[in-house]
C-alpha positions in Angstrom: 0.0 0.0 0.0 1.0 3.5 -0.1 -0.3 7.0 1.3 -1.7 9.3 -1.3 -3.9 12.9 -1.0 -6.8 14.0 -2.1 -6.3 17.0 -4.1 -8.7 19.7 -2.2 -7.6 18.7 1.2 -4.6 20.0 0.2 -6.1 23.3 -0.9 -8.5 23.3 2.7 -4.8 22.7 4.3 -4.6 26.4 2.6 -0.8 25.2 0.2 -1.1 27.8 -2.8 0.8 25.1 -4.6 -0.3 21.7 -4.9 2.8 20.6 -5.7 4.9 22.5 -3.4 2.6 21.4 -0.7 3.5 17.4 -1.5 7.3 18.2 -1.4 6.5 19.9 2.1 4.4 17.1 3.0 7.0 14.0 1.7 4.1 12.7 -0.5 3.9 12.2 -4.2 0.4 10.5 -5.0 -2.7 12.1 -5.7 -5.9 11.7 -6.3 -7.6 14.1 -9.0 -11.3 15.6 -9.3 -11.9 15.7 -12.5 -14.9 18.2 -13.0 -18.0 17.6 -15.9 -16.0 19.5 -18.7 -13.2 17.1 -18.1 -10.4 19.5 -16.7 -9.0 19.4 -13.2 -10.6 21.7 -10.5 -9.3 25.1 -10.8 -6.6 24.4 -7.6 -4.9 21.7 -10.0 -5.2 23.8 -13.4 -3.4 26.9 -11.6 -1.0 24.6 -9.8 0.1 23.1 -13.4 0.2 26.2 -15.2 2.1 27.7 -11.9 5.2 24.9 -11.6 5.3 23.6 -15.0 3.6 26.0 -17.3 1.2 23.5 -19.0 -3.0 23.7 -19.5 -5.5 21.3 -19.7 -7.9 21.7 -22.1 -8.7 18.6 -23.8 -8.8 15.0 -22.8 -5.6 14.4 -24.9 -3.5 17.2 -22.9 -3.9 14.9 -19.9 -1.2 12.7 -21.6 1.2 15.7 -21.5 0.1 16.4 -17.8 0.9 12.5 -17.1 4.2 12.5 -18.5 5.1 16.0 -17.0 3.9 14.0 -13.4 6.0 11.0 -14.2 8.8 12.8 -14.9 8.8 14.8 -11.8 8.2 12.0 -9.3 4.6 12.4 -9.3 1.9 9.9 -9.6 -1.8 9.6 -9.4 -3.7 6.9 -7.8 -7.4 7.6 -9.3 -9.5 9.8 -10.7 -12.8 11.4 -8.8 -15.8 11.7 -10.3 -18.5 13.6 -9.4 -21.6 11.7 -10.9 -25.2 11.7 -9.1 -27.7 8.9 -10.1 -30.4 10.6 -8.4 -30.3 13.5 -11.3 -33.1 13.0 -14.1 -31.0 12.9 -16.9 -29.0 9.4 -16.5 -28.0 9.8 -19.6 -25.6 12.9 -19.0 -24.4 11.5 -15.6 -23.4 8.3 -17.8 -21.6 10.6 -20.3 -19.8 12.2 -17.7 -18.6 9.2 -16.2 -17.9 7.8 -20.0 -15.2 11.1 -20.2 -14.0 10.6 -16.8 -13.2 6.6 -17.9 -11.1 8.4 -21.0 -9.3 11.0 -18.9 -8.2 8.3 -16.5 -7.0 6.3 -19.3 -5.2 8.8 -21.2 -3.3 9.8 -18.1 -2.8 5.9 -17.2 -4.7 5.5 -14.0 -6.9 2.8 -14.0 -9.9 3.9 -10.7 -12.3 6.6 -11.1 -14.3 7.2 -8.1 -18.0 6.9 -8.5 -20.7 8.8 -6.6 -24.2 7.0 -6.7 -27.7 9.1 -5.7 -27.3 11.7 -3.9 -30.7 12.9 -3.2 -33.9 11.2 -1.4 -36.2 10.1 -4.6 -40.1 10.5 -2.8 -41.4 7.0 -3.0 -38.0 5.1 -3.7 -36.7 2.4 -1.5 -33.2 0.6 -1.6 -33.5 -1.4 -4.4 -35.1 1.2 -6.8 -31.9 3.2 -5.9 -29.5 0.2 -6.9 -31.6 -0.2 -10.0 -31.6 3.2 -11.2 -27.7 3.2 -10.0 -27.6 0.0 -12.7 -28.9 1.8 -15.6 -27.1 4.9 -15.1 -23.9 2.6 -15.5 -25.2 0.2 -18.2 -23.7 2.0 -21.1 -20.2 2.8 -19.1 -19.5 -0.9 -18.6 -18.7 -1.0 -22.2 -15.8 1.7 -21.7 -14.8 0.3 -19.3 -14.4 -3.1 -20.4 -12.3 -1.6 -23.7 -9.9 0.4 -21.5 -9.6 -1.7 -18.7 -11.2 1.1 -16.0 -12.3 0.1 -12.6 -15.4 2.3 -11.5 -15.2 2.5 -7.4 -18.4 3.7 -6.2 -18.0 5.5 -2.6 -20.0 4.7 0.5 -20.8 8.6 1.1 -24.2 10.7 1.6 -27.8 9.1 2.6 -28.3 6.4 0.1 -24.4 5.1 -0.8 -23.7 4.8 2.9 -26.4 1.9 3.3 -24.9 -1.0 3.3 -27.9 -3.2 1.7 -27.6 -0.5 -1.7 -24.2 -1.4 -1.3 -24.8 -4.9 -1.5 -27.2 -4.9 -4.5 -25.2 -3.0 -6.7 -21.3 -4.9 -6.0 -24.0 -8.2 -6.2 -24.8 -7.0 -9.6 -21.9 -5.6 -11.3 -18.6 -7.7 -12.6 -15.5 -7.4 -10.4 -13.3 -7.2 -12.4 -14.5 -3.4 -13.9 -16.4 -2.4 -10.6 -16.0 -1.9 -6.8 -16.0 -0.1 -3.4 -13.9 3.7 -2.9 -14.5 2.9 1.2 -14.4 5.9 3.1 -13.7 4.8 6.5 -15.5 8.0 8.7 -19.3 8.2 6.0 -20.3 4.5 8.0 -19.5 5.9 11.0 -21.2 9.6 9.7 -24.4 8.1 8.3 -24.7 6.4 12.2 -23.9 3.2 12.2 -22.2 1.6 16.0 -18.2 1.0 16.0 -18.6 -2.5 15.7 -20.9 -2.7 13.1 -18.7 -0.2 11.0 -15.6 -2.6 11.4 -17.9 -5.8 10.3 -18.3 -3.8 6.8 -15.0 -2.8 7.0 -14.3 -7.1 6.8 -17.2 -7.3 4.4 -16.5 -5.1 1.7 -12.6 -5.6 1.6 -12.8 -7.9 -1.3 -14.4 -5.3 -3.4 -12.1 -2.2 -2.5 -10.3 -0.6 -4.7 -9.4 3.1 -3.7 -9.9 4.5 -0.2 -11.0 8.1 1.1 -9.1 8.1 4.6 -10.8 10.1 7.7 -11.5 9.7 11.0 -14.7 11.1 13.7 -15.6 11.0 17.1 -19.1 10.5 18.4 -20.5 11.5 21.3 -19.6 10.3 24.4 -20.8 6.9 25.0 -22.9 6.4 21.6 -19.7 5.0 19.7 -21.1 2.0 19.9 -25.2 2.7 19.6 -27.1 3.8 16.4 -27.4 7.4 15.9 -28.4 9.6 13.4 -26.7 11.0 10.9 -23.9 13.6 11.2 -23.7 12.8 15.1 -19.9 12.9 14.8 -17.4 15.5 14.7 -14.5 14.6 12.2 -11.2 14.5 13.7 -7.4 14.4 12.9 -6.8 10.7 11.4 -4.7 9.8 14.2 -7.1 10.8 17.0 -10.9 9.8 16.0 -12.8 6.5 17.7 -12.2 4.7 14.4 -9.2 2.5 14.5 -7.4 2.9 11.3 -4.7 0.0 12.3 -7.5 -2.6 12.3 -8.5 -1.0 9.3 -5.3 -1.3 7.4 -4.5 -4.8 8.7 -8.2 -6.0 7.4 -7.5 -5.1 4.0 -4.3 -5.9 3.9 -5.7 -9.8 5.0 -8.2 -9.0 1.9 -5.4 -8.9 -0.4 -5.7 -5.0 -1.2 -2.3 -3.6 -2.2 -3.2 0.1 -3.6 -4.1 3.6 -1.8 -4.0 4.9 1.2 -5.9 8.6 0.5 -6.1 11.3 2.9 -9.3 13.0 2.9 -9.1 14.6 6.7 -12.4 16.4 7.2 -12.0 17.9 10.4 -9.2 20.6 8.9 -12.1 23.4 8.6 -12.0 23.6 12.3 -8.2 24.7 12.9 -6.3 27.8 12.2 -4.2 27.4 8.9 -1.1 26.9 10.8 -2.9 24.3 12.6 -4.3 22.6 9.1 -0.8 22.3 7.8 0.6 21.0 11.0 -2.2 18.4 11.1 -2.2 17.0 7.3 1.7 16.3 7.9 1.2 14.0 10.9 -2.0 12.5 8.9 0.2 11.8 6.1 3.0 10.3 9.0 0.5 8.2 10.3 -1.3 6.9 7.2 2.9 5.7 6.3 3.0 3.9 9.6 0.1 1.4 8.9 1.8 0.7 5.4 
């Protein structure tokens, strides 16, 4: 395994360079947001034309911007998508997600984070959201297939969180081109007791294949009850209830070999000295469960 960063928690850790910030930081792995015309978020695009004086503007550029990467010790792990199967028009989420798949192939990264439905549907229950999930990917299986892209859909939000949509959709959906993103703090966020977030933790191992790393506490005594959702507060990686060793050793027993990906939430509630300070011993930590 090895650690790698998300790139906006790197901007939240307030680094005016995203790639100065990873020399500070002694990491070299990212993962990219790739936004719905098919360039980087603005933080990346300024970053790029800032330390290496090149532009996106076209899904061939991201060749350039791979080999620029590569040849500067840099690396990404996936690619994050920002797709929502609870929109009307399936059609343009699949698109999307079809462009993402040809970014992500052009700059040689094989995972593109997938988000599922993102808001309540009046009327639906689980299995009309893993069905409508289904058909929103239908035509991207094909893609992926031909360029060998693994869609990893993240357990994040109301719906994705639950673990029986979870279940339908990796039931239905081929390995080999489909999985999980696990975020370790959105079980734990959504409500679900300690214990029952390590069991899925042991569940969905098999199926993970890219990782959004944060941590949360919960009130006093309730770690291990249901609650609602959002009855946490995020916290530093290496100081929330959730015990990222256990979590590193079950995947590593599942056979999972790729990222490690900080995504540390509770940064909003620190100075920016503070942010900066934190994100380093994250990034420290995260390299001592490898």
């Amino acid at each position: 395994m090895f650690v790698a960063l998300r790139d906006l928690i790197i901007k939240h850790a307030n680094y005016p360079n995203l790639f100065k910030a990873l020399e500070e930081l002694g990491a070299n792995i990212l993962e990219i947001r790739v936004e719905r015309d098919l360039r980087p978020v603005e933080y990346v695009s300024g970053s790029l034309r800032e330390s290496f004086g090149i532009s996106i503007r076209e899904v061939e550029d991201w060749k350039s911007f791979g080999k620029c990467l590569e040849d500067h010790g840099y690396g990404v792990c996936a690619l994050l998508s920002a797709t929502n199967f609870s929109s009307e028009d399936l059609e343009s989420e699949a698109k999307y997600l079809a462009g993402v798949c040809k970014v992500a192939y052009a700059l040689g990264v094989r995972v593109v984070r997938v988000d599922g439905p993102k808001g309540i549907i009046e009327g639906y229950g689980v299995e009309d959201y893993v069905n409508r999930t289904l058909r929103g990917l239908e035509g991207v299986f094909k893609i992926c297939k031909d360029l060998d892209i693994v869609l990893a859909i993240e357990n994040h939000g109301l719906i994705t969180n639950q673990i029986e949509y979870l279940r339908g959709v990796l039931e239905a959906t081929d390995e080999r081109y489909f999985g999980i993103t696990l975020d370790t703090g959105n079980f734990y966020w959504y409500g679900y007791p300690l214990d029952e977030v390590y069991e899925m933790y042991r569940e969905l191992a098999p199926r993970v294949r890219h990782t959004h790393i944060k941590n949360a506490c919960a009130p006093r005594g309730k770690e291990n009850v249901r609650r609602k959702p959002r009855e946490v507060t995020m916290a530093p990686l290496y100081e929330g209830d959730i015990d990222l060793k256990l979590l590193a050793r079950i995947l590593k027993e599942a056979g999972y070999d790729y990222d490690l990906t900080v995504e540390d939430e509770s940064l909003g509630r620190y100075s920016t000295d503070d942010r900066k300070r934190i994100l380093a011993r994250d990034v420290a930590f995260l390299k001592g469960l490898l």
